[in-house]
N, C-alpha and C positions, 0 to 999 in steps of 0.2 A: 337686669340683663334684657335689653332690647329683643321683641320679637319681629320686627321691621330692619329695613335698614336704617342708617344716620348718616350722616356728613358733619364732616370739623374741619375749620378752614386753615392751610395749608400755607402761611406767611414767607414770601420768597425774600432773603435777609436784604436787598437792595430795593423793599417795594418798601411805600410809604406809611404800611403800618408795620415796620423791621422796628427795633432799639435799635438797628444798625443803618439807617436808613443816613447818609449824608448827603445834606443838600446841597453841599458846597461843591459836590461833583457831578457834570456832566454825562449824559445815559450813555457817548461813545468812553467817558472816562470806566465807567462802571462796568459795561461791555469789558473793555482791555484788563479789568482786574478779575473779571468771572472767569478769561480768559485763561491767566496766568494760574486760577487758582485750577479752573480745569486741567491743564498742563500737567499740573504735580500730581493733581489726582488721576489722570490719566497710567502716568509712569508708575504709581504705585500698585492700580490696579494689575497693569503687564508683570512687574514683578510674581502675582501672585498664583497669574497664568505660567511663569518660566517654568523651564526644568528643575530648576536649583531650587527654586520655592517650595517647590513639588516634593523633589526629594527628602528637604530638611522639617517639611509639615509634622507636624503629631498629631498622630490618627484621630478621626473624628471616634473612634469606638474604647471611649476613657474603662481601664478597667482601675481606673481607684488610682494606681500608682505614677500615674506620670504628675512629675513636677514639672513648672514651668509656667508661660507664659500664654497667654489667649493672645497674637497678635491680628488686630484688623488689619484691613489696605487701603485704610484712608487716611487722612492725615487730618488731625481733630479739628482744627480752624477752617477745613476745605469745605464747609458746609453749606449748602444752597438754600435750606428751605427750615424753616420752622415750627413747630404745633406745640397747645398747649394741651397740659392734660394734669388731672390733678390725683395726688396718691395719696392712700391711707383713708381712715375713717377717725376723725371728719377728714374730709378733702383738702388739701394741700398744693396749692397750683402752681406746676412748673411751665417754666417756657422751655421746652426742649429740642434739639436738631431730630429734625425726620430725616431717615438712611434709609433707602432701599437697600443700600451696599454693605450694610452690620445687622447684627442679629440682636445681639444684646442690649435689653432694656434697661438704661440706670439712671443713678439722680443721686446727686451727693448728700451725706446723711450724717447726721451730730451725732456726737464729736467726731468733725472731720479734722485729721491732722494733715497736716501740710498739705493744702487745699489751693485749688486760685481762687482767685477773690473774682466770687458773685453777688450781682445786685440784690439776688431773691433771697429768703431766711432760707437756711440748711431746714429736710424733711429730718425732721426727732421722730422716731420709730416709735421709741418711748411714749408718745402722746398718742400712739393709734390705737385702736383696739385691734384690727386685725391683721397687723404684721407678724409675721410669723420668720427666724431662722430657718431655712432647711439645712439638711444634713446632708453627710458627704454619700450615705446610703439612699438619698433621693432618689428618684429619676430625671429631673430638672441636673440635678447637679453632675450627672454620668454624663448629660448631654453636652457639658464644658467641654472643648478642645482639652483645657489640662488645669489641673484644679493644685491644691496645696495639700490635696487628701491625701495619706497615706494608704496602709494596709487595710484588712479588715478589723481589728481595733478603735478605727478612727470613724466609723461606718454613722457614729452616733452623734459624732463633733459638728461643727458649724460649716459650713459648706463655704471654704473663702477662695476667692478669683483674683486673678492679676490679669487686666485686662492692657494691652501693649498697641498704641497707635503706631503708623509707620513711622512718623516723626519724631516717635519716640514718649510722647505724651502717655500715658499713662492713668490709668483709677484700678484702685484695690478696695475689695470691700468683702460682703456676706453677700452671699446669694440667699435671696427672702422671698416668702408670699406675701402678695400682698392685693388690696382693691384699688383698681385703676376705675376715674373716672370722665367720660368725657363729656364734655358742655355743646351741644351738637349745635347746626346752623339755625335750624328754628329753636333754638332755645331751650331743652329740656335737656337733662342731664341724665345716661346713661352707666351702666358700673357693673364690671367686669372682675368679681372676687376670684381671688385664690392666682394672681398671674407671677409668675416668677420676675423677679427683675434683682439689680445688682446696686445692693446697698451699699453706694462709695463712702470711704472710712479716711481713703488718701488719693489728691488728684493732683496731677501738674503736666504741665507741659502749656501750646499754646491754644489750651481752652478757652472760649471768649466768656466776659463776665456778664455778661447778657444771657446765655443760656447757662441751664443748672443740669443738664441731665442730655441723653439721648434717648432715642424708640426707635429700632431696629426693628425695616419693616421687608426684611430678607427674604428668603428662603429655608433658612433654617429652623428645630426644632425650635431653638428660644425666641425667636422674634415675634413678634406683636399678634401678626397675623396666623402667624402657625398655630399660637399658643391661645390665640380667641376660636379659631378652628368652625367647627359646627355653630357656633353662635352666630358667628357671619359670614354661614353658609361657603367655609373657607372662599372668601370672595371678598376684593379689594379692589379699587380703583380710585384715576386721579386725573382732576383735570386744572391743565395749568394753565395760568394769564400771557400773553405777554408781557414776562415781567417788568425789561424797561422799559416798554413801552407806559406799562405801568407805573413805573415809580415816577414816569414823567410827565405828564400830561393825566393819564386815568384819574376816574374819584379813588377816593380813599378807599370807600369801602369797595372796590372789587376786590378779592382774594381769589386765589389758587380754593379746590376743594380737593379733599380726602376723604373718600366712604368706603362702606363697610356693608355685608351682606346684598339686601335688596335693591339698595340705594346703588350698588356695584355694578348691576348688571349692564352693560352697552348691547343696545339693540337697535333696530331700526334698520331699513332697508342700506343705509348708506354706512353699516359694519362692517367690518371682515375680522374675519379671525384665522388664527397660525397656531400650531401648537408649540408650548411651551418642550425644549428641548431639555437633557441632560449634561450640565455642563460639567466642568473640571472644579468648581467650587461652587457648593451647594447653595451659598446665601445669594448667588447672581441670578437674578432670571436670565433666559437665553433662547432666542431662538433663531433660525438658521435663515439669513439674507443669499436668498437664489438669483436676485436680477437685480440692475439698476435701469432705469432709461431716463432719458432726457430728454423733455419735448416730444415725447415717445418713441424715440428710436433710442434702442439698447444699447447700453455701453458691455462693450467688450469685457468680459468679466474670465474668459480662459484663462489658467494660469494663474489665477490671482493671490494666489498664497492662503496661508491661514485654514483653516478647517468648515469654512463657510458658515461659523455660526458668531452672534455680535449679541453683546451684554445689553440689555435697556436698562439703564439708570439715572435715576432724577437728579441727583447727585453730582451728575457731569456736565459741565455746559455744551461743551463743542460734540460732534460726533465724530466717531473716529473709526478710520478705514485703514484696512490691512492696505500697503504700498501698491499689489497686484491689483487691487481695488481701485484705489482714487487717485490712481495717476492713470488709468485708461479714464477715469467721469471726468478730471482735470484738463485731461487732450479735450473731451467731446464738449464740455462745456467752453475751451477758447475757442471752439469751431462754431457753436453756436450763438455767442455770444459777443458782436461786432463791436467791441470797447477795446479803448487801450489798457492792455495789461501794465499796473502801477505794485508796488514792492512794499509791503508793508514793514513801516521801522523798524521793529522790534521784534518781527522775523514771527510774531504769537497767529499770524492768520498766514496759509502758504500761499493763496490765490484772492486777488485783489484786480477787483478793476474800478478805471477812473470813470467816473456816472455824473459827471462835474457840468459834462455839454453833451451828454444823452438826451433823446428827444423825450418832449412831455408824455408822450405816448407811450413811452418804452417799458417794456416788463422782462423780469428773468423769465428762462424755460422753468417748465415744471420738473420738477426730481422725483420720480415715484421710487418706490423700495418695494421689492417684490421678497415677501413672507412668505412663501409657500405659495399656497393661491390667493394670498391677500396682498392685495397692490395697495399701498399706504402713499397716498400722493401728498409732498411737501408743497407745498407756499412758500413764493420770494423770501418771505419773516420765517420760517421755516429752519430756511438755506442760507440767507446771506445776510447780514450786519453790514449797517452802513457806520462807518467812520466820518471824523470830523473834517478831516481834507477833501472829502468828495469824494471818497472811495466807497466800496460796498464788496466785502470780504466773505468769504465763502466760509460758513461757519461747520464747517470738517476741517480734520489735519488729519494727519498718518498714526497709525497707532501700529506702533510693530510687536505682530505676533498678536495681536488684540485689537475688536471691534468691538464700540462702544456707540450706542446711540444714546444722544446728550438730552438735553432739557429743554433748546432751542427748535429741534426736530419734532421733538413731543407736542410744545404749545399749542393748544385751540384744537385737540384732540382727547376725550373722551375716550383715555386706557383702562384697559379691564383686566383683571388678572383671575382666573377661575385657578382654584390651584387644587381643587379636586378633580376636575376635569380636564384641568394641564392644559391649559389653554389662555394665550393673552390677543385680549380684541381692539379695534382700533376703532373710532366713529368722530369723525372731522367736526368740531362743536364750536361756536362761540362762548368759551370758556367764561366769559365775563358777564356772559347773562343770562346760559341757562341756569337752570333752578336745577341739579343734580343732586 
C-alpha cells in the first residue's frame, strides 16, 4: 500500500495505444462515432435523473430481502476510456473500462458460463491465495442496491449480484475480496488488499472482447475510490489528452493519466475550485453551473430550467445543457461568431459553422463556465470539433432535464476530486507533457 501518491495511465479507446484503435478511420470519422456513442449515453443517464426512474429505484439501504437487479445507466459498449489493473495474488492483468458513472468493480471469473468472448484468460479465483467470498451478512454486500440474499438464514451464504446494463447487457457473479494491483507511470507496482469487486460467473450482452472487466470510479460506497478511502487520502484526479488529436498525429506514448492520493492534488496559483454538491444519484459527481459567458459577456441564463446543477463525467464525450441553457449560449455565440451557419447531416452536432474561407487569423470566443466562484475557461478544442467538410461544430447539445459536462470540455485540464473535503478543482495543464 503506497504512502505517496501514483499515477496509471488512463487509455482513451480511439487513441493509438486502444486494442480498438482503427486506422482505417479518420479523427472527424471517430469524433462522429464518440458522438453517437455519447448520444445514447447521454439518454440513459436523463432516464436515471427522471421521475419514473426515481420512483421505480430500490433503496440504496438493502435490508437482506430485496431481490432483483443492480441496473447501471450506461450502456456496456458506451465506454471511452481504458486502464489496466491486475487482480489476485500472484497478479493477473486485466484491461478494464474506467467509469466515473458505475461503482462496481468486476472482471469475469472461471468457470464463466455463457460469457462474451474475451481476448485475455478468464481470472481463476482458485489460483489466488487471497480471494476470499463474502457473505450476504457483509457490509460490502448490504451496500448492493439489491442482492439475491434472502432472510436471516442466508446471512452466512455467498454474497451473489446481478448486475443490469441499460442496454440490457448484463454480469452475474459473487461478490469477493480480493488484492488489486496497480503497475504505476514510473514503474513500480502498488497493492490494495481486501477491495470488494464482483466476481463475474455469467456475462452477455454488447461487451467488447478487448476488455475483461470494469473499475467504477463513482461516488458510491463500492467504487474504487471510495473503497481505497484513507489510502488515497480519499483523493482522485485525471488529466486527459486531446484524444483525437491524439490518435492522429501525437506519439504513441502520450496517454491520458489517473492518480491517486498525493499525486491528486491540483494546485497552483492558476486552480479554482467549486464544491462538490448533493445530487439525485450518489455515483455522479455534481456540481452547480451558475454562469456562462462568451468572449466575456454573459449569456443570459434566467429561466433556464433544470436545477442548476450539471454531472462531470469522463464517460461522456459532448457536454450537455439543459434547453434554458444552450439556446440563450447558441443566440450569443451566432451573434459573436461572423460565419455562416452550415447544418450538420446527421443532425449528431446542433450548431455548425462553415470555417472553409474564415480568415487565417480567425479564433473561436472563449466559453468560461462559472462553478461557483471558479470560472473554468474552455479553448476552441474545448468547445468545437472541426468536421471534414469545413465545418467546426459546437461540441454541446441539449440534454433535457440533465447537464452533463463531457470529456471534450475537460481535456488539457488537471481535475481533482477531494471527496473528503467535497470538493472538485480545475487547473488548465498540457496534459500530454506534464509529469502528474
Amino acid at each position: 500500500m503506497p504512502t505517496n501518491g501514483f499515477a496509471v495511465d488512463l487509455i482513451h479507446r480511439d487513441s493509438l495505444r486502444s486494442p480498438l484503435y482503427d486506422a482505417s478511420l479518420s479523427v472527424p470519422q471517430r469524433l462522429r462515432a464518440a458522438a453517437r456513442r455519447s448520444h445514447a449515453r447521454a439518454e440513459l443517464l436523463r432516464r436515471t435523473f427522471s421521475p419514473a426512474r426515481a420512483a421505480t429505484a430500490p433503496s440504496s439501504d438493502n435490508d437482506g430481502s430485496n431481490n432483483g437487479s443492480i441496473e447501471s445507466e450506461v450502456v456496456a459498449n458506451n465506454f471511452e476510456y481504458l486502464m489496466t489493473i491486475h487482480v489476485g495474488s500472484p497478479p493477473n492483468k486485466i484491461l478494464a473500462i474506467a467509469d466515473t458513472g458505475s461503482d462496481l468493480i468486476w472482471t469475469n471469473c472461471d468457470p464463466c458460463q455463457q460469457c462474451y468472448q474475451q481476448d485475455a484468460p478468464l481470472f481463476d479465483p482458485r489460483s489466488s491465495s487471497t480471494y476470499s467470498d463474502l457473505t450476504c451478512g457483509s457490509s460490502p454486500c448490504s451496500q448492493l442496491p439489491a442482492t439475491e440474499c434472502g432472510g436471516v438464514d442466508q446471512q452466512s451464504s455467498a454474497c451473489k449480484y446481478v448486475y443490469t446494463y441499460g442496454d440490457g447487457s448484463h454480469t452475474v457473479g459473487n461478490l469477493a475480496s480480493e488484492t488489486l494491483t496497480f503497475q504505476t507511470v514510473g514503474g513500480r507496482r502498488v497493492n490494495f488488499p481486501n477491495v470488494s469487486f464482483g466476481c463475474s460467473h455469467e456475462s452477455q450482452g454488447t461487451f467488447d472482447r478487448h476488455s475483461a472487466g470494469l473499475v467504477g470510479l463513482g461516488g458510491g460506497p463500492l467504487s474504487l475510490v471510495s473503497q481505497l478511502g484513507p489510502a488515497i487520502q480519499h483523493k482522485f484526479s485525471y488529466c486527459l489528452i486531446p484524444s483525437y488529436a491524439a490518435s492522429a498525429n501525437s506519439s504513441a506514448n502520450s496517454t491520458s493519466r489517473l492518480s491517486f492520493g498525493a499525486s491528486a492534488v491540483v494546485d497552483g496559483r492558476d486552480a479554482v475550485s467549486t464544491p462538490l454538491v448533493d445530487g439525485e444519484v450518489q455515483t455522479f459527481y455534481t456540481v452547480s453551473l451558475d454562469g456562462i459567458s462568451v468572449g466575456g459577456e454573459d449569456v443570459d441564463m434566467q429561466g433556464g430550467g433544470g436545477d442548476g446543477n450539471i454531472i462531470v463525467d469522463s464517460g461522456t464525450t459532448l457536454t450537455y445543457l439543459v434547453p434554458g441553457v444552450l439556446r440563450p449560449l447558441e443566440a450569443k455565440l451566432k451573434r459573436s461568431i461572423q460565419l455562416p451557419i452550415v447544418k450538420d447531416p446527421e443532425g449528431l452536432f446542433e450548431l455548425c459553422f462553415d470555417i472553409s474561407n474564415a480568415a487565417s487569423d480567425f479564433e473561436f470566443p472563449e466559453i468560461a463556465l462559472r462553478f461557483g466562484a471558479a470560472a473554468v475557461v474552455l479553448s476552441a478544442s474545448n468547445a468545437f470539433v472541426r468536421q471534414e467538410d469545413g465545418a467546426a461544430c459546437l461540441a454541446m447539445a441539449t440534454g433535457s432535464g440533465l447537464s452533463i459536462l463531457g470529456n471534450i470540455a475537460q481535456q488539457n485540464f488537471h481535475i481533482g476530486y477531494d471527496l473528503q473535503e467535497r470538493k472538485l478543482s480545475f487547473a488548465k495543464t498540457d496534459c500530454a507533457t506534464t509529469s502528474i
